[in-house]
N, C-alpha and C positions, 0 to 999 in steps of 0.2 A: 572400722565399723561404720556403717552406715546410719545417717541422721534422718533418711527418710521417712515419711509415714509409712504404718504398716501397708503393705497392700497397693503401694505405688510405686511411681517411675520417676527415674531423674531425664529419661526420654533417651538416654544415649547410643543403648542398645535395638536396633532394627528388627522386628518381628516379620517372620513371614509366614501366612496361614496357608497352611495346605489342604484344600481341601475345601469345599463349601455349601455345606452343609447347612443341617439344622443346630447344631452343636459350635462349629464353626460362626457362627453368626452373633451365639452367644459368649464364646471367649472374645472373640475380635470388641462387640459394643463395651464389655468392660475392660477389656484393654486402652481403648479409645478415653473413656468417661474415667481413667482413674493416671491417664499422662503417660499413656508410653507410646511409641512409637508404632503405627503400622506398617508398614513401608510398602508392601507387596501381596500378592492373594496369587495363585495358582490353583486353577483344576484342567481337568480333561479336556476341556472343552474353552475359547478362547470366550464364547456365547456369556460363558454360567461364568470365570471369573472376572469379564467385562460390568455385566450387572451386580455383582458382590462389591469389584471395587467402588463402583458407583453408589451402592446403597450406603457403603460406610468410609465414602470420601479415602479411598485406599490408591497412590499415585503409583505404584510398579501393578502392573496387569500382565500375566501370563497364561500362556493355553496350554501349558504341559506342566507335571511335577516338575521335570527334568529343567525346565528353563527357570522355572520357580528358584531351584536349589542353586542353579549357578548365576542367581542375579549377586553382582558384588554388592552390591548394596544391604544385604541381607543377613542379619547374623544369627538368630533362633530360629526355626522354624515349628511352629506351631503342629502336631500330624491330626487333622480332624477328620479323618475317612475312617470308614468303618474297620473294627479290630482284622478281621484276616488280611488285610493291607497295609497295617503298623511297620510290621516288619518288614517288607521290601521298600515301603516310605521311609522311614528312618532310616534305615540305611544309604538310601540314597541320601539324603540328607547329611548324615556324617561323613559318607562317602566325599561329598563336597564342602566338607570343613564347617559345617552347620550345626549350633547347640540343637538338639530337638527338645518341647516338651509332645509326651506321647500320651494321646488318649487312653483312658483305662475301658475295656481291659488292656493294658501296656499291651499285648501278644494275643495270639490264639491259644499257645503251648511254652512250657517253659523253656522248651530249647530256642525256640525265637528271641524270646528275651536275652537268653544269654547270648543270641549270637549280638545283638543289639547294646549290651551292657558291656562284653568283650570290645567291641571296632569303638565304641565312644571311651573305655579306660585306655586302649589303645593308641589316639588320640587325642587322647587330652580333653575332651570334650565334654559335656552335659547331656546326659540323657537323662529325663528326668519323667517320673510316670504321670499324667496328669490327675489322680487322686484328689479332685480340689477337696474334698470333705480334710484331708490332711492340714489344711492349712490355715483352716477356718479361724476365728478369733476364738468359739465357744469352744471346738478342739485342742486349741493351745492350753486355755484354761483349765480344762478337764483335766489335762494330763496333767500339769500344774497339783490338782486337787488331789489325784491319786497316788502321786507321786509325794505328796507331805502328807501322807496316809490318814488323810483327814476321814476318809470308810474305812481305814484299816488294812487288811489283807486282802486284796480283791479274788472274789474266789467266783463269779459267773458273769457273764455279757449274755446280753439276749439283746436281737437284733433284727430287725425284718424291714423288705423292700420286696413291697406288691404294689401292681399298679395293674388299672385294663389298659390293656395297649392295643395297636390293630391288631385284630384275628385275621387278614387276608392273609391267605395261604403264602401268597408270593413275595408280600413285608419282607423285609431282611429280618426282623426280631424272629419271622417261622422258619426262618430258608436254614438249611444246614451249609449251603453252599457261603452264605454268607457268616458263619459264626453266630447265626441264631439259636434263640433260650434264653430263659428266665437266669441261670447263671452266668454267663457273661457282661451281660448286660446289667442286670439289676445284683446278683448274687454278689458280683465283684464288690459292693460297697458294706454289706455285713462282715463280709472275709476280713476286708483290710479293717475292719475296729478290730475286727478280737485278735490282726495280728498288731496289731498297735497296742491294743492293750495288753495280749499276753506274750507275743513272738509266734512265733510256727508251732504249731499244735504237735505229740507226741504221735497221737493216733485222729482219722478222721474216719465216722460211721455217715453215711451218706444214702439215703435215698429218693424219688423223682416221679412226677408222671411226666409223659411224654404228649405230646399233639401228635397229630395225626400225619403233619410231617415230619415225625423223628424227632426233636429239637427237646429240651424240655421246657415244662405248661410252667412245673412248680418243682422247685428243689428243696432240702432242708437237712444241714449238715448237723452234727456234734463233734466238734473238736473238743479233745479230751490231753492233759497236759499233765506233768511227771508228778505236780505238786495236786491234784484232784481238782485244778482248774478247770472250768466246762465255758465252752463258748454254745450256743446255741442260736444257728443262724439258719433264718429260711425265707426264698424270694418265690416269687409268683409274676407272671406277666400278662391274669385274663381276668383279675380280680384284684381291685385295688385296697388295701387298706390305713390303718393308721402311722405306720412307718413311723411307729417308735423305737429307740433303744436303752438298755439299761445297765448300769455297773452295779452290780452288789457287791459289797466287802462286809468284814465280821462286824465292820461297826457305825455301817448307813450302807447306804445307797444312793447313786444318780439316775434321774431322770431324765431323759432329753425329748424335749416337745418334737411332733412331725414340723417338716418333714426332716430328724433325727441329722441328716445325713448335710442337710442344708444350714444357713447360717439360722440359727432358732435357738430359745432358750432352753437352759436347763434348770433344774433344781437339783439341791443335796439335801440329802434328809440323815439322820444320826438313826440308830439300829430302832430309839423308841418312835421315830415318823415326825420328829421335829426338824424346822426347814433350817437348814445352818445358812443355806447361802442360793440365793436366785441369783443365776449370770441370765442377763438380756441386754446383749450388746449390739446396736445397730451397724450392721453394714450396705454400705453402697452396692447396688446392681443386683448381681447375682452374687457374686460372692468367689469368681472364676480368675479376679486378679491378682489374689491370694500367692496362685499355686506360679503364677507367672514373675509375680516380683520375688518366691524362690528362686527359681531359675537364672533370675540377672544377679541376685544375690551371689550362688553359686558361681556364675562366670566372672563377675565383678574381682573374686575371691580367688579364682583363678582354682578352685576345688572341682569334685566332677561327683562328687555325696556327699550329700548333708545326712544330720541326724532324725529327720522327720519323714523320711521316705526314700534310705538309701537304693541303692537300684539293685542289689543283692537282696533286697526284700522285696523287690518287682518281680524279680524271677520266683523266688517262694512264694508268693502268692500264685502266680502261674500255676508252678507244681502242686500244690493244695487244691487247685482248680482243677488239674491235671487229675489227682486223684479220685476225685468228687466225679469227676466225669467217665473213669474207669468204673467206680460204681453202678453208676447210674446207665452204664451203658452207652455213652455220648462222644462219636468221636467224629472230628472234622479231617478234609482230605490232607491238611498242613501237617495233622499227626503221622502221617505216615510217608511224609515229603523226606527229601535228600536234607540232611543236617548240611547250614548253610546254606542251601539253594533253595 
């Protein structure tokens, strides 16, 4: 076992970020500010990861994924490009003997995952979804909480992520071509609570509006479970709001302040509205180095699933998405791609 602090690095392991982004920018600075190792940056262009490695002091510079992935020096790779890319990025990546963590949504579809979760058990290797809300300190606690049945039998989750986001047509959040929609994007982090908190839902009732290119404005699911469990989860991306979420059990309920999904407090309250316990626990940065010092965890441990975000629950989440999307009518060109290719 490890002596470390939560949420850092013994520096040993070599990170290499693919991709460079807006998202990428923000795992890299708290990877940096909490001791691990950068080593390397890769994008498309030699321009874009020239000035990346320069803004965050990063000393391997590469102008291709592909040169990225075969730097030796490199042992995770980070996949920060957008979801309909996951899958041919991580693969490359373990292709070349590389742990990945993969941005959520992990895939477009749950057969990318799986082909992604299959080449990394096959290998020996780590794929791991980058979920940070998974990792959180208030997250740990929670489950902690519901778990010594302090609300009792948990019987609903409510959960929501809206935001205004750009309306240009051509945004990747509106394009279909790029796995745009308020589901992918934003939806994917209500899913993964209520699969955390209850498993994969028995049945899911889903409906959506749509923009005017295809994609969806607003979605809003009900997951419904064998024991009368209900998750009730709904995202938006042209109107933002509180982006709270809630556990009720037969004998309280939790609270979680916005933004719910981020590192922020929560409250327990007992079935009569008395507070049993305030968690406000500060964390450093973002909160993005969480889901990273899983990851070395995992390799250190020489495992390829931990119990906080096995990668068999990357792909059910997929498929839950999958679902939601056969409802609503939503489907991308990868759904209808060569399995594998």
């Amino acid at each position: 076992m490890s002596n470390l602090p939560k949420g850092t690095s013994d520096g040993r392991l070599r990170w290499g970020i693919l991709g460079t982004g807006f998202i990428a920018g923000l795992q890299t600075q708290d990877l940096i500010e909490s001791g691990f190792t950068v080593q390397a940056v890769g994008s498309r262009t030699a321009e874009s990861s020239t000035a990346f490695g320069e803004k965050y002091g990063i000393p391997g510079v590469h102008g291709s994924y592909e040169a990225l992935v075969a730097d030796p020096a490199v042992d995770v790779v980070y996949i920060a490009t957008p979801h309909p890319f996951h899958h041919e990025n991580a693969l490359l990546a373990l292709n070349a003997g590389k742990h990945v963590l993969v941005e959520k949504a992990f895939t477009i579809n749950a057969r990318e995952a799986q082909d992604i979760v299959e080449l990394a058990e096959a290998k020996g290797l780590v794929a791991l979804e980058a979920m940070w809300s998974r990792f959180l300190p208030h997250m740990i606690r929670l489950r902690e909480i519901i778990g010594a049945g302090t609300i009792g039998e948990v019987r609903k989750v409510l959960a929501s992520h809206n935001q205004n986001l750009p309306k240009d047509p051509a945004h990747r959040l509106n394009d279909p071509a790029l796995g745009g929609g308020a589901l992918l994007d934003l939806g994917v982090y209500p899913i993964s609570f209520a699969f955390d908190i209850f498993g994969a839902p028995d049945t899911i009732r889903a409906s959506a509006a749509m923009t005017a290119t295809g994609v969806d404005r607003q979605t809003a699911a009900v997951f419904d479970y064998a024991n009368g469990q209900q998750a009730i989860l709904d995202c938006q991306l042209d109107a933002a709001g509180p982006n709270r979420a809630v556990v009720i059990g037969t004998d309280g309920w939790i609270e979680i302040e916005a933004t719910w999904y981020a590192p922020t407090p929560f409250t327990v309250f007992n079935s009569e509205g008395t507070v049993l316990e305030r968690f406000d626990e500060p964390v450093a940065g973002r909160g993005m180095q969480f889901q990273a010092a899983e990851t070395e965890r995992l390799v250190r441990e020489g495992a390829t699933a931990g119990t906080i975000l096995p990668p068999h629950e990357s792909i059910a989440i997929m498929a839950a998405m999958d679902e939601i999307r056969r409802q609503i009518g939503l489907s991308y060109a990868a759904d209808t791609a060569i399995a594998g290719h």
